[in-house]
C-alpha positions in Angstrom: 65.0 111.1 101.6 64.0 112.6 105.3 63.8 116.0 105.9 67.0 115.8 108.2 69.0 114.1 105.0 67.8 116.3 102.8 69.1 119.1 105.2 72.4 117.5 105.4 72.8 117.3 101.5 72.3 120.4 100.9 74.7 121.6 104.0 77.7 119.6 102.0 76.9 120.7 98.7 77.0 124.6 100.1 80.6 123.3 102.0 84.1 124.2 100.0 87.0 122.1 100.5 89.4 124.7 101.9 93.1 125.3 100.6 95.9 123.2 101.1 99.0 124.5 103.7 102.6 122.9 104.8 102.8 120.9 107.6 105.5 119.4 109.8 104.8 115.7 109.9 104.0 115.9 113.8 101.8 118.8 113.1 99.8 117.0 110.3 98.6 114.0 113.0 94.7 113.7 112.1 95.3 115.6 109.0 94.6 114.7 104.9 97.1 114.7 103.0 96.8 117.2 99.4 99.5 115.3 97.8 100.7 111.6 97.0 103.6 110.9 98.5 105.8 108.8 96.5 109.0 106.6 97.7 112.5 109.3 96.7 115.0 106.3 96.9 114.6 102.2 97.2 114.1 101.2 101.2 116.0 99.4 102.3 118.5 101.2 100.3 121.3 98.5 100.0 121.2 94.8 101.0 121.1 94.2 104.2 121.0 91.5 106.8 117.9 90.7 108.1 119.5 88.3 110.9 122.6 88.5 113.4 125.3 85.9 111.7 127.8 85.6 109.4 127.7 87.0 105.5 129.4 84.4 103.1 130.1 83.3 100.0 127.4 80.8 99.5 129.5 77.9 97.9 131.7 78.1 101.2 128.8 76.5 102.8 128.6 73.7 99.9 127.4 70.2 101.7 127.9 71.6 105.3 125.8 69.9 108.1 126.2 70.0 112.2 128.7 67.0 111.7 130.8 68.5 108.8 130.8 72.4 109.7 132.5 74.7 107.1 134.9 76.8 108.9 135.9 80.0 107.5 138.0 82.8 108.2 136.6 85.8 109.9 137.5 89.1 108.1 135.9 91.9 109.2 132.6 93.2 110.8 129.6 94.8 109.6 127.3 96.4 111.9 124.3 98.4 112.0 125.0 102.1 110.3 128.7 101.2 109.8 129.3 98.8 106.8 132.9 96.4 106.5 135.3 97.7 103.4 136.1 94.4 102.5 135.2 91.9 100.2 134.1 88.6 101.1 136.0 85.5 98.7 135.5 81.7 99.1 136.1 80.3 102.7 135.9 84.0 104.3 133.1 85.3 106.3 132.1 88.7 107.7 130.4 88.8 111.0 127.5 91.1 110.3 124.3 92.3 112.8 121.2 92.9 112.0 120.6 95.7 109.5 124.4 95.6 108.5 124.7 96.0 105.0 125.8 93.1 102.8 129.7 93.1 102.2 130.7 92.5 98.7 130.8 88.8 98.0 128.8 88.2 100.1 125.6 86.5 98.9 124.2 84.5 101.9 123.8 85.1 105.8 124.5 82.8 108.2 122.3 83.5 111.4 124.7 83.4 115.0 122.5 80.3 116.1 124.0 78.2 113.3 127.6 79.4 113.8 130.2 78.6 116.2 133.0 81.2 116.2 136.6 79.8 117.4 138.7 82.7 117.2 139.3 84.2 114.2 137.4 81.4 112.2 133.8 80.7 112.5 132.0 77.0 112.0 129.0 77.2 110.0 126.8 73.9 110.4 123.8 75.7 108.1 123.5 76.8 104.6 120.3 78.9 103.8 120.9 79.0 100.7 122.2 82.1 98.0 120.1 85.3 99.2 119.0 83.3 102.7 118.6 86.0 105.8 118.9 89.1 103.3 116.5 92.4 102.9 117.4 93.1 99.2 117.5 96.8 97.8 114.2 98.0 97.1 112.1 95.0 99.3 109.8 97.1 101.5 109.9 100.2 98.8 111.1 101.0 95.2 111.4 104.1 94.2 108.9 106.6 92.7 106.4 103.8 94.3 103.2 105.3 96.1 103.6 105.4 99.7 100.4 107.5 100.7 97.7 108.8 98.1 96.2 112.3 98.3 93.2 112.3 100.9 94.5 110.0 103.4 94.8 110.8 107.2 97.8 111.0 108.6 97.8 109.0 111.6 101.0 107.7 113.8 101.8 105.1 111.2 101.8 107.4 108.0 104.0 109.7 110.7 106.2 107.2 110.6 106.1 106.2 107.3 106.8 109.9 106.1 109.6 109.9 108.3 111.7 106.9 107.2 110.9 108.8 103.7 112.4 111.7 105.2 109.6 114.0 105.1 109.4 116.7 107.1 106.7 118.8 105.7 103.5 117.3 104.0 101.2 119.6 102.3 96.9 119.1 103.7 94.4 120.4 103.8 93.7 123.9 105.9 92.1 123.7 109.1 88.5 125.7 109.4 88.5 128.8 111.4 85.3 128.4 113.7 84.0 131.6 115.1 81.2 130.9 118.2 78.7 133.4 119.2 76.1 132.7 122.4 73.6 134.9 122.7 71.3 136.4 125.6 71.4 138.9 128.4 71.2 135.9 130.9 74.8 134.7 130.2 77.6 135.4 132.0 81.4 134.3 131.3 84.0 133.2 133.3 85.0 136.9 134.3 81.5 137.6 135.1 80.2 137.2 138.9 77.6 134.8 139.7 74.5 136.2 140.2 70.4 135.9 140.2 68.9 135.5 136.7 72.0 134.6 134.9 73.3 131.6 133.8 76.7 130.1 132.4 77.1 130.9 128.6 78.5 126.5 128.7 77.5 125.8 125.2 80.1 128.4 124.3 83.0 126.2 125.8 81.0 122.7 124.4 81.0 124.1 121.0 84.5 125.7 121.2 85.5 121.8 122.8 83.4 119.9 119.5 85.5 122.0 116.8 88.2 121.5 118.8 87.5 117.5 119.0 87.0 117.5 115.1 90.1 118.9 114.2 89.2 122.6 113.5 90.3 126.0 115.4 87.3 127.3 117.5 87.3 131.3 117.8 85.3 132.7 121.3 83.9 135.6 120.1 81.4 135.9 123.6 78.1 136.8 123.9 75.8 138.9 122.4 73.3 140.6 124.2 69.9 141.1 123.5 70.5 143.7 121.1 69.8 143.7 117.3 72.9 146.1 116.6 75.4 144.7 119.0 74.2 141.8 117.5 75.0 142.4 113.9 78.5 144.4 115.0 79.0 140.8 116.7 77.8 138.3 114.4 79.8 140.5 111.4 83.0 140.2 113.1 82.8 136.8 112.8 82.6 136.9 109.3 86.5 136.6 109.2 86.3 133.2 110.0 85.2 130.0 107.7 82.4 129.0 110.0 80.1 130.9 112.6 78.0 129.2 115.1 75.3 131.1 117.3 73.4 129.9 119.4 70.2 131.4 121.1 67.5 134.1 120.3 66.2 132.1 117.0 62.5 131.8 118.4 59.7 133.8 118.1 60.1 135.8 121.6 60.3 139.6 121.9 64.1 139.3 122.7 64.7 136.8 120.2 66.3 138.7 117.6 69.1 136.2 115.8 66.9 135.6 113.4 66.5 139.2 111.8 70.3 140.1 112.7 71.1 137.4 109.6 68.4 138.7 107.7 69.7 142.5 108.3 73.2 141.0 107.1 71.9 139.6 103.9 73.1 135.8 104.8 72.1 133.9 101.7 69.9 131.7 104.0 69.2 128.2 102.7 66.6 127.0 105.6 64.9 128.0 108.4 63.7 125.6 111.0 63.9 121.9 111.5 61.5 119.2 111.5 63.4 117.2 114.3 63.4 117.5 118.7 65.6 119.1 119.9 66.9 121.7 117.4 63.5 122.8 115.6 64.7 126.7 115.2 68.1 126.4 113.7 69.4 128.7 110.3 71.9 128.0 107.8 72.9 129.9 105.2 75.9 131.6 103.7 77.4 135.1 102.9 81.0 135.9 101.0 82.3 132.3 101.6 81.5 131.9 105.4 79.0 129.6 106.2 76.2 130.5 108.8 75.0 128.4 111.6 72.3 129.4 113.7 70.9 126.7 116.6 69.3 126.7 119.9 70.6 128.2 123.5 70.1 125.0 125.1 73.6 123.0 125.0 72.1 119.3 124.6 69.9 120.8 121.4 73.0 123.0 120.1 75.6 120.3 120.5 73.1 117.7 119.0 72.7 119.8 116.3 76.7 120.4 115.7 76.9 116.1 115.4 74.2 116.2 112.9 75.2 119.3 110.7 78.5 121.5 111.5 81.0 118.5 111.9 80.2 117.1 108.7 80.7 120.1 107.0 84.1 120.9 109.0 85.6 117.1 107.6 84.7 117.8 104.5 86.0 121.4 104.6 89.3 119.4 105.8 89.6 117.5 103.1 88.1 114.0 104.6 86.2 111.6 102.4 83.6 109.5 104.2 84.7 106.1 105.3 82.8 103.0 103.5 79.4 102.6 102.8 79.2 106.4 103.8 80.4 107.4 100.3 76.3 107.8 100.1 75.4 108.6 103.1 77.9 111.1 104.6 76.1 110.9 108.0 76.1 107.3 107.8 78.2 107.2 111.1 75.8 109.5 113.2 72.9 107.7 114.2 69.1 108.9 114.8 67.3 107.4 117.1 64.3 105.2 115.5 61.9 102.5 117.4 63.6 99.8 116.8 66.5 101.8 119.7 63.7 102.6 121.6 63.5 105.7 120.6 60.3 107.4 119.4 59.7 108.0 115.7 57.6 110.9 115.7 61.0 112.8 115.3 64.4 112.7 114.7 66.9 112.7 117.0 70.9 112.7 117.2 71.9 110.2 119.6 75.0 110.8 119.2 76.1 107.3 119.7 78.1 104.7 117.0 75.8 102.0 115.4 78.9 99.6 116.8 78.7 100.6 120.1 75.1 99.9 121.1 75.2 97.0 123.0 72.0 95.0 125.1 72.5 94.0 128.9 74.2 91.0 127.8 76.7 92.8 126.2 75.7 92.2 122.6 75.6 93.9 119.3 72.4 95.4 118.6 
C-alpha cells in the first residue's frame, strides 16, 4: 500500500455515514436511497391491452383467416383510463385502445390492423390466440416485490419508477454540511476592491463549486487573516458543520499559522503532511464529529487534493458504495499519474482524469 492509499484508508475509516432524511422524489435526484422500496399493489393493476384492436372471446375467432373473417358485433368501447361496463359473450367484441383494461369475457385482443370494422360489427381475419395482445395483472410488478434496494442512487429512471409507485417522499441519506475557510491577508472577496498585493481568495468559490458538484451543501465562511485568534474564532465556527476545509497558512512561514490554530483547538489530528506534489502540507484530523481538512492556498494543489481525499469521504458520508472493482479500492476511479501516462513517478499526483477517458492522438484507449 502507497503512502497516498494508506492516507485515503484511514480518511474513510475516520468518515461516518450520516443520518437518513425525507425527500420528495425530485429532490432525491443523485441521492441513496435508506430504504427498499417495495411494489404496494400489482402494475399493471388489471389486464390490459397492450395493442389498439378489438377484445374478444377467443372461440369467436375459431378457424378465421383473411378469406373467412369472423364478424362480430361491436358492444362497447374501452379506452385508456375509462374501462367498458359490459361483458363480452361469444360473437361480441369490444373495441379497446391501448392500455384499456380488459372487459369481462374478454380473453384475447384483436390488434386494429387485423380488423375491418363495418358499422356496428367488426371482421376479424386474425386470431392471436387466448391471452394474445394482453399485459396481465401483475406482468411488469407484483406486489410486495423489490423495486429499488437500500443504497441505490436515485437517478431519472428510479424517479420514474418511484413515481408510477406513487411515491412521493423516499427516505436517503443526509447531505454533508461543508464549511470552507481560505486563509491569508493577501485575499480579497468579491466585495473587496482590487488592489496591489492582494489576490482573489478563487479556491474559495472552486471548493464551494467541488462540494457542490459532489452532491453536498458548501458553507462560505471567508477568509481568515493572518491571525492565530481570528483564526481559531473562524475555524471554530465552522465546527457546526460536518466537514471544514481550509486552505492556506499550513507551511512553515512566520504568517503561517493554520497549523497551531488546529492544534490550539485540540483537533484529534490523524496526519500531517503528504508524500505527494502538489499538496505536501495538508492536515486531517477530527474533533466532536466534524472532520478537519487542512490543504494548500494554491487552488490547482487544494482542488487536487479535494479529488483525492474530501470527495471520497463526502460519498461515503452520503451513503454511496463504490461502483465495481472499487469495492477495494474506493479511489479506484481517481487516477494518479504514473510513467506509463507520462507522468513522473517520483510522486504522486491526482490527474484528475477517468482511466476511460485517456485517449492517444488516434483517438484510442490507453
Amino acid at each position: 500500500m502507497t503512502e497516498l492509499e494508506r492516507i485515503q484508508t484511514l480518511i474513510l475509516e475516520s468518515t461516518p455515514v450520516l443520518g437518513r432524511e425525507l425527500a420528495y422524489i425530485l429532490d432525491s435526484l443523485n441521492r441513496v436511497l435508506a430504504d427498499e422500496i417495495t411494489a404496494t399493489e400489482d402494475v399493471p393493476c388489471a389486464d390490459i391491452s397492450a395493442v389498439d384492436g378489438f377484445a374478444v372471446f377467443h372461440p369467436s375467432l375459431d378457424g378465421v383467416s383473411k378469406e373467412t373473417p369472423a364478424v362480430l358485433r361491436v358492444i362497447g368501447e374501452s379506452p385508456a383510463g375509462r374501462p367498458c361496463g359490459a361483458s363480452v359473450g361469444h360473437g361480441e367484441a369490444v373495441r379497446i385502445m391501448t392500455g384499456g383494461v380488459i372487459p369481462e369475457g374478454a380473453d384475447v385482443v384483436v390488434k386494429k390492423e387485423d380488423a375491418e370494422e363495418r358499422g356496428q360489427v367488426v371482421a376479424c381475419s386474425e386470431n392471436p390466440g387466448r391471452g394474445g395482445n394482453i399485459r396481465f395483472r401483475g406482468e411488469a410488478l407484483k406486489a410486495g416485490e423489490v423495486v429499488l434496494a437500500a443504497g441505490d442512487v436515485i437517478g431519472s429512471v428510479e424517479v420514474c419508477k418511484l413515481a408510477s409507485l406513487r411515491r412521493a417522499h423516499v427516505h436517503v441519506y443526509q447531505k454533508p454540511v461543508v464549511a470552507i475557510i481560505s486563509t491569508g491577508d493577501e485575499l480579497s472577496d468579491f466585495h473587496e476592491s482590487s488592489s496591489p498585493g492582494k489576490i482573489m481568495c478563487s479556491t474559495l468559490y472552486g471548493l464551494a463549486a467541488q462540494v457542490l458538484e459532489t452532491g453536498a451543501v458548501p458553507l462560505l465562511l471567508g477568509v481568515a487573516p493572518d491571525n492565530p485568534l481570528e483564526q481559531q474564532a473562524l475555524f471554530s465556527e465552522g465546527l457546526r458543520a460536518d466537514v471544514v476545509i481550509t486552505s492556506g497558512g499550513l507551511s512553515n512561514g512566520k504568517y503561517d499559522f493554520a497549523r497551531e490554530t488546529f492544534k490550539a483547538m485540540k483537533v484529534d489530528i490523524k496526519f500531517m503532511n503528504i508524500a505527494m506534489k502538489p499538496s505536501k502540507p495538508a492536515i486531517f484530523g477530527a474533533i466532536d464529529g466534524t472532520l478537519i481538512f487542512g490543504f494548500p492556498g494554491n487552488p490547482t494543489a487544494t482542488m487536487i487534493s479535494f479529488e483525492q481525499f474530501v470527495k471520497p469521504a463526502l460519498l461515503k458520508m452520503m451513503g454511496r458504495k463504490p461502483a465495481g472493482d472499487a469495492q477495494e479500492n474506493p479511489f479506484g476511479g481517481i487516477d494518479s499519474f504514473g510513467v506509463d501516462l507520462m507522468g513522473c513517478d517520483s510522486h504522486l499526483r491526482a490527474s484528475l482524469v477517468p482511466c476511460r477517458k485517456l485517449t492517444t492522438r488516434e483517438g484510442k484507449l490507453r
